[in-house]
C-alpha positions in Angstrom: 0.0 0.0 0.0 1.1 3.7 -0.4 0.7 6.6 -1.3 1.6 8.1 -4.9 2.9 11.1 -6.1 -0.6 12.9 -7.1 -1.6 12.1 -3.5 -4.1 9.2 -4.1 -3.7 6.0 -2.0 -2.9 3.4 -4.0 -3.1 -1.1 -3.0 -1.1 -3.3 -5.3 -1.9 -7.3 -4.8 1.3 -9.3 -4.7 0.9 -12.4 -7.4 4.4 -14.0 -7.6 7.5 -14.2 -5.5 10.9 -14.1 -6.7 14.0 -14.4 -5.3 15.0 -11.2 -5.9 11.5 -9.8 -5.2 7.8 -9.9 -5.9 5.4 -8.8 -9.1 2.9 -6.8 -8.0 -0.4 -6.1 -9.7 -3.2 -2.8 -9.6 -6.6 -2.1 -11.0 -6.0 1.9 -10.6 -3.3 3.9 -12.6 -0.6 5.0 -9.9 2.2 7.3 -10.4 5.2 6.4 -8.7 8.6 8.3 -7.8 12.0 6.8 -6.5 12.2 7.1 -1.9 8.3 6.9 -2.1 7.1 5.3 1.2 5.5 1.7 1.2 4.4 -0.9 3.5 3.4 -4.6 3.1 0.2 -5.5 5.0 -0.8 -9.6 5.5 -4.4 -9.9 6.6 -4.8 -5.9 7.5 -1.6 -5.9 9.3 1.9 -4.5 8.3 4.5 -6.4 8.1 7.2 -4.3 6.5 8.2 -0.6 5.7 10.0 0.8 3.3 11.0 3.0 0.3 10.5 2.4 -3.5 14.3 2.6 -4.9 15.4 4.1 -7.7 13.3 4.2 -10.9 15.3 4.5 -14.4 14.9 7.8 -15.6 12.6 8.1 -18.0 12.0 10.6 -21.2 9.1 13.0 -21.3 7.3 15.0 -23.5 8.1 19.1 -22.6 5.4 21.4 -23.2 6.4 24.7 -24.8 4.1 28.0 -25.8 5.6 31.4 -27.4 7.2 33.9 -25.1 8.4 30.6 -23.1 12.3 30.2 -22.3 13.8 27.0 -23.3 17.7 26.5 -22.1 19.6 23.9 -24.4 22.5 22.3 -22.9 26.0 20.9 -23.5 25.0 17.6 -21.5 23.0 15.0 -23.4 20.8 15.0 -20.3 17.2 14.2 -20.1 14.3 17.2 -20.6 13.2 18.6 -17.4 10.0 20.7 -17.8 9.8 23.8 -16.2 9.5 24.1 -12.2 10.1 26.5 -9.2 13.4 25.7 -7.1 13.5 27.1 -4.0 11.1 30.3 -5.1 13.1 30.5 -8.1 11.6 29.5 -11.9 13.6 26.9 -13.4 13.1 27.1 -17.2 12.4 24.3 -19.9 15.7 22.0 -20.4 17.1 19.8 -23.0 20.5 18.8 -24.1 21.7 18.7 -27.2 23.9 15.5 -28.8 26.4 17.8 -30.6 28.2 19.7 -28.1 30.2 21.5 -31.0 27.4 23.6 -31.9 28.3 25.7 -28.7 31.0 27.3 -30.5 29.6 28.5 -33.9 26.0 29.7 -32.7 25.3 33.7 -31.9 23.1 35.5 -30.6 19.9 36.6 -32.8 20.4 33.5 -34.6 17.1 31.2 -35.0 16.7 27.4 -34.4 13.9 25.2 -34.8 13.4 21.9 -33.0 11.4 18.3 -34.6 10.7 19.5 -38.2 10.3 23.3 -37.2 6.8 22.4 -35.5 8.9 25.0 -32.8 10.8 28.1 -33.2 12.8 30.2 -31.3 15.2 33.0 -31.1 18.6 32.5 -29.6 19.3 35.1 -26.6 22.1 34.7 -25.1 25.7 32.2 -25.9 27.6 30.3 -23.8 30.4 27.5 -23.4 27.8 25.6 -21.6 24.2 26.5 -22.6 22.2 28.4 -25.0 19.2 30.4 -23.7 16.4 30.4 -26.4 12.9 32.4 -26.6 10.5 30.2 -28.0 8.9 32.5 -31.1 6.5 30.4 -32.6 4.6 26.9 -31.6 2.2 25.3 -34.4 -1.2 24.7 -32.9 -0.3 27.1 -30.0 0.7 24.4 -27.6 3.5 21.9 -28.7 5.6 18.6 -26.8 9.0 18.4 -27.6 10.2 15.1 -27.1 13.1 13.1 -27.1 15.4 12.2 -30.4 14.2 15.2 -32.1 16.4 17.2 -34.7 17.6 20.6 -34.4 18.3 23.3 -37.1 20.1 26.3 -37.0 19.7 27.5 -40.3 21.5 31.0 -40.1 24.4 29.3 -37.8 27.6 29.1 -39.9 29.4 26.0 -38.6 33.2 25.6 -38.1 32.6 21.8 -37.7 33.3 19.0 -40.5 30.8 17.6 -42.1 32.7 13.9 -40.7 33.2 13.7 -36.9 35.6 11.1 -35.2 32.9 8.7 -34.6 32.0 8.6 -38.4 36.1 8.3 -39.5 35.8 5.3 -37.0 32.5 4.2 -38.7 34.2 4.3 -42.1 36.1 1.2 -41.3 33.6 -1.2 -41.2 31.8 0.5 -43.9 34.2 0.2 -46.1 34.5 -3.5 -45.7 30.6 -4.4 -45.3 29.1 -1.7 -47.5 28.4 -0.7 -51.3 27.6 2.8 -50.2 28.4 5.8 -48.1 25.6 8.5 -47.1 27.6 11.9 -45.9 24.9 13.9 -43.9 25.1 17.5 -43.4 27.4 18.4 -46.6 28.3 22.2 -46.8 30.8 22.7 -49.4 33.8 20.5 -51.4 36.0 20.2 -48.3 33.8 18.0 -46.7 33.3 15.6 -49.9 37.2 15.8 -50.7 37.2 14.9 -46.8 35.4 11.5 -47.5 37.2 10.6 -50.7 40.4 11.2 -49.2 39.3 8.8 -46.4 37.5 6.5 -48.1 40.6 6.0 -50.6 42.9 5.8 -48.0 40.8 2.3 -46.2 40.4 1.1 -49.6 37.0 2.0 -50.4 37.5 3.8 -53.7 34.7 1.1 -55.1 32.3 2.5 -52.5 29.5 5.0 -54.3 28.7 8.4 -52.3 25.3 9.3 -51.3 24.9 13.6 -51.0 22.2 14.4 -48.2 21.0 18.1 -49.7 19.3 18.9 -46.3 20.4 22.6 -45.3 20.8 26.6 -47.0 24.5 26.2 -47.5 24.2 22.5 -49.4 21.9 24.1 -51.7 24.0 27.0 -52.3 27.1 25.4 -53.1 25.5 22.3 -55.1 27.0 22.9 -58.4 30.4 22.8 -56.7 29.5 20.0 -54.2 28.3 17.4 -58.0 31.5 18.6 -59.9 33.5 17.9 -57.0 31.8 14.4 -56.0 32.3 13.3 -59.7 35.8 12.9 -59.1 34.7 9.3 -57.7 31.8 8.0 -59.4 29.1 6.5 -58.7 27.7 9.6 -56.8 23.7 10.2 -56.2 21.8 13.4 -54.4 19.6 12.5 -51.9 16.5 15.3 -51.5 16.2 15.3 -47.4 13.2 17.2 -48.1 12.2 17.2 -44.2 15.5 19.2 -42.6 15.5 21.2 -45.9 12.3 22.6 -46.0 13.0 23.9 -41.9 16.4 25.6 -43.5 14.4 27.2 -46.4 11.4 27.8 -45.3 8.5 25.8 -46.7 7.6 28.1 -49.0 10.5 27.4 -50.8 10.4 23.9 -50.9 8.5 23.3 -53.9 11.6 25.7 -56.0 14.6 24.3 -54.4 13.7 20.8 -55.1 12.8 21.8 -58.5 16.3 23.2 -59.1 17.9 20.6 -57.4 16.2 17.8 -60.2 17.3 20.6 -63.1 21.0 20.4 -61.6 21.1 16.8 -61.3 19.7 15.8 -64.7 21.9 18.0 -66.2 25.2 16.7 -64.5 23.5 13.1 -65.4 23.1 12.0 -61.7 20.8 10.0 -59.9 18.3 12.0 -57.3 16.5 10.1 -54.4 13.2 11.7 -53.6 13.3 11.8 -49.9 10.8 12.2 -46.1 7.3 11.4 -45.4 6.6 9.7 -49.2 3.2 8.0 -48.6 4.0 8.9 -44.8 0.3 8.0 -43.9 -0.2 5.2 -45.8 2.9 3.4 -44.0 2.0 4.5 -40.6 -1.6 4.2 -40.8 -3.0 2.1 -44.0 -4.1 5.2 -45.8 -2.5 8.0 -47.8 -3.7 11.3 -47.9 -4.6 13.6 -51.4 -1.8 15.1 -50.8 0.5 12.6 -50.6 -0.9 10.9 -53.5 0.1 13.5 -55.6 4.1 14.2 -54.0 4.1 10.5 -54.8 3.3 10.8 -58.6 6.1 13.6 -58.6 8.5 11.7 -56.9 8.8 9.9 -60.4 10.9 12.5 -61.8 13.9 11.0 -59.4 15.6 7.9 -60.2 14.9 6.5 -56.4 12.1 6.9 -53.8 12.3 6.5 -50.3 9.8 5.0 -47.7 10.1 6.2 -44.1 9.4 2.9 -41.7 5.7 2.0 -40.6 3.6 -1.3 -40.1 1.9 -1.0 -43.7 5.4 -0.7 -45.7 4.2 -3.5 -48.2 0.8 -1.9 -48.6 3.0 1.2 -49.4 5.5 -0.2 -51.2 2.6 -1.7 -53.6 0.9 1.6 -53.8 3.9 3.8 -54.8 4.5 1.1 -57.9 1.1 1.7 -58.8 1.6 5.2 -59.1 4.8 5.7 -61.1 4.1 3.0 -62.6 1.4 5.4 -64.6 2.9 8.3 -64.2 5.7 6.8 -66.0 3.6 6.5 -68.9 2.7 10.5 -68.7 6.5 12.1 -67.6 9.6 11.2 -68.0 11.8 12.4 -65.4 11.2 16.1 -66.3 9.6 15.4 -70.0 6.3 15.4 -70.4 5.6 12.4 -72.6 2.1 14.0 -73.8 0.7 10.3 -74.1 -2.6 9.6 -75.5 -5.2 10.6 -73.0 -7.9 7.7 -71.9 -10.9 9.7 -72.3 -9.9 10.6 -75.8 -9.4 7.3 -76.7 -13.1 6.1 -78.2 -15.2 3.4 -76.5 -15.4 0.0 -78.7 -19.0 -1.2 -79.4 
């Protein structure tokens, strides 16, 4: 029996002893906190007293609103939402898994957490923490939960595009792979980076994916295809999700417009990338609107499906489609086929 952490008394039923303890059961939803007080009772009376120990930490969804103050921190800790300490306010906390980014970020600069769904200004800079005024929340209300990405769009980074864990990475990939993906591309250095590397283990037979996914990518992408050409095979992946948050949305539909122009021209491959048939593969069923960025994901050589419990219904589905649409463009050509209803009816 105790009592849990909204204040409600609570009565579990022991089912099963172990030798290291007992599995408890409860009809009622309790909420329980690590040095909680409990007692064991046989037949109304208690026969021991104790405290619940530890509990593993656990990640939770943060609520943020505009005007609110979110602090981002060099430790990859856990969120804490916000709380008062001692009459003090304690705001909203996260870490962040890239501790570099303390270094290049300044003040006034924006960032934009899990897709851009929240916005904020960057206040104030240091070695340890950013302080960040959350500027605009879809829907008014948003959670922020764990694994999400972060953008800084206007943030000029100092970084390489490869970190020590991915020059360590290349090892085995070199050996048990037919492909490399290099994320977060910014200009030539960081592909002559990988060749150099990838040459040097032994992987010169290895083909190079390009992730276009931020501002400076797009910028510099004539550079970055004549530079990756120097080791064929080479292929452009449109990461359409972290692109459009560096962009803007409303610049979406152009970039990756340019971006098929480009790579057609420079007679490379594209792979049409994020949320393809999203719904369908989560859910069973696609939206309009999806059906439609599916039928112009034909104009790439490859399409990619983002993980879900109906990724064979999916996967069927998208054939379907370009399947038709094949029939109708041609990459970027429109094939100006003969139209159905045109076609006349046989008596």
């Amino acid at each position: 029996m105790l009592t849990d952490a909204r204040g409600r008394s609570r009565i579990f039923e022991i089912i099963e002893l172990l030798a290291t303890g007992c599995i408890c059961q409860i009809e009622r939803t309790a909420y329980l906190t690590s040095g909680m007080p409990i007692c064991v009772y046989h037949n109304k009376k208690q026969l021991l007293e104790g405290r619940i120990g530890k509990l593993p930490s656990k990640p939770q969804a943060l609520e943020l609103r505009v005007g609110d103050t979110l602090i981002v921190t060099h430790d990859s800790i856990l969120g804490n939402q916000a709380r008062i300490e001692n009459g003090m306010p304690i705001p909203v906390q996260i870490g962040c898994t890239l501790p570099q980014v303390f270094g290049d970020v300044k003040p006034n600069e924006r960032i934009l957490f899990d897709d851009g769904i929240i916005a904020g200004i960057i206040k104030k800079v240091s070695p340890e923490q950013l302080e960040v005024e959350i500027t605009n929340v879809a829907g008014g209300l948003a959670k922020l939960r764990s694994e999400k990405g972060i953008n800084l769009p206007d943030t000029d980074f100092s970084i390489a595009a490869l970190t020590e864990k991915d020059l360590e990475d290349l090892k085995f990939i070199v050996k048990n792979s037919d492909m490399v993906s290099l994320s977060f591309v910014r200009n030539r250095k960081d592909i002559e980076m990988l060749i150099a590397q990838l040459e040097q283990l032994g992987g010169k037979h290895l083909g190079i994916v390009l992730k276009i996914e931020n501002r400076l990518a797009f910028e510099n992408l004539p550079d970055l295809l004549l530079t990756a050409l120097s080791h064929p095979p080479v292929a452009i992946m449109i990461a359409r999700g972290d692109l459009a948050v560096e962009i803007g949305f409303e610049r979406l539909a152009e970039v990756q417009e340019e971006i098929l122009w480009l790579c057609e021209a420079a007679h490379i491959p594209v792979i049409w990338a994020t949320q393809v048939l999203d719904s369908l593969a989560k859910n069973g069923s696609p939206t309009r609107a999806e059906v439609t960025d599916a039928a112009m994901s034909g104009r790439a050589e490859c399409v990619m499906l983002n993980k879900g419990s109906y990724i064979p219904e999916a996967l069927l589905f998208l054939d379907n489609v370009l399947r038709r649409m094949k029939q109708h463009q041609n990459k970027k050509t429109s094939m100006l086929r003969r139209l159905k209803v045109t076609t006349p009816k046989l008596e």
